[in-house]
N, C-alpha and C positions, 0 to 999 in steps of 0.2 A: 365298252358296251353297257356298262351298269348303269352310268349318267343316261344313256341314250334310253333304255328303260326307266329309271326312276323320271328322265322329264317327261316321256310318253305316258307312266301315268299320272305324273301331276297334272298333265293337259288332260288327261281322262278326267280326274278328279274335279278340275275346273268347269268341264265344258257340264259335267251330272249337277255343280252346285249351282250351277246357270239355269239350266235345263229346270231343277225342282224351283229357284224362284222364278222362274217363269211361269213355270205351272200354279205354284198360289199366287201369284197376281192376278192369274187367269181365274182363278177359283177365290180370288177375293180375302184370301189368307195371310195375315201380316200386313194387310194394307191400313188398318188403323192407325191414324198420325197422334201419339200424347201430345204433343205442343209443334204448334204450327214449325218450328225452328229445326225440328227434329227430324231423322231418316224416319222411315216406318220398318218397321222387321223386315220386310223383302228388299227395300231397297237397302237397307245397310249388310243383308247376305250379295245381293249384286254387285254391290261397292266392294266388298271383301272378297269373291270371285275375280274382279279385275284387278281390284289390288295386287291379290298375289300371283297374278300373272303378269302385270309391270314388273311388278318389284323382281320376280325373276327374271325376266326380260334383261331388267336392266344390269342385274348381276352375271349377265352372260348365260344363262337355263336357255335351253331349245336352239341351239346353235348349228344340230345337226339336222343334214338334210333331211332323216326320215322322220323328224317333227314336223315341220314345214307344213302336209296337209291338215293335220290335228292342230295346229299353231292357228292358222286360217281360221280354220272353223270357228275354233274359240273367241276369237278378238269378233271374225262377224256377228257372232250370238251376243256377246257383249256389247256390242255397237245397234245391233235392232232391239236388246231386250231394252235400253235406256240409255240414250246417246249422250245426253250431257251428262249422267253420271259416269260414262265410261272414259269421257274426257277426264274429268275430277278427281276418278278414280287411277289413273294414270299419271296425271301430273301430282301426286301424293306421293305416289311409290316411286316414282321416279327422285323425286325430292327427299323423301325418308332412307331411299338407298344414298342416296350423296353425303346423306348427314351423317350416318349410318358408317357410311364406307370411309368418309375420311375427318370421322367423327368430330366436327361441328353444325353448328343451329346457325344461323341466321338471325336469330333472336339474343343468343347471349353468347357470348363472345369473352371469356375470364382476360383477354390481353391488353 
């Protein structure tokens, strides 16, 4: 029962840090870009809201059926606040949990 609450409210947690950068985008807050290459403040809070609900995803978080409508909600706010970020932000954490979980890179390789 405790998992089943602690993932209820990381999805609470999630879907509020959604909900605020959606509201300064709306209000024009953190939208300044420093270099063209860069997230802007709201977008790297959005990227970090999905992130960490891949990366839980992928580690087995919200498995229980009474997640499921709070689950929903969350990926669709995710998916209307910024769609190709929420792609990006997904295949990240899915990739940082692999690396993570059966700790190797792709990039270096010591064998």
């Amino acid at each position: 029962m405790n998992n089943v609450i602690s993932d209820l409210q990381h999805l609470a947690l999630l879907e509020g840090d959604l909900l605020i950068a959606r509201a300064n985008v709306r209000l024009g807050i953190g939208t300044e870009r420093s270099s063209p290459t860069e997230l802007t403040d709201a977008e790297e809070d959005i990227f970090s809201a999905i992130y960490r609900l891949h990366y839980g995803l992928a580690s087995g978080r919200y498995a229980d059926t009474r997640c499921t409508a709070l689950l929903e909600t969350v990926v669709n706010l995710g998916r209307s606040t910024e769609s190709a970020l929420f792609e990006f932000a997904a295949k990240s954490a899915k990739f940082d949990f692999r690396a993570d979980h059966y700790s190797v890179c792709a990039f270096f390789n010591p064998t």
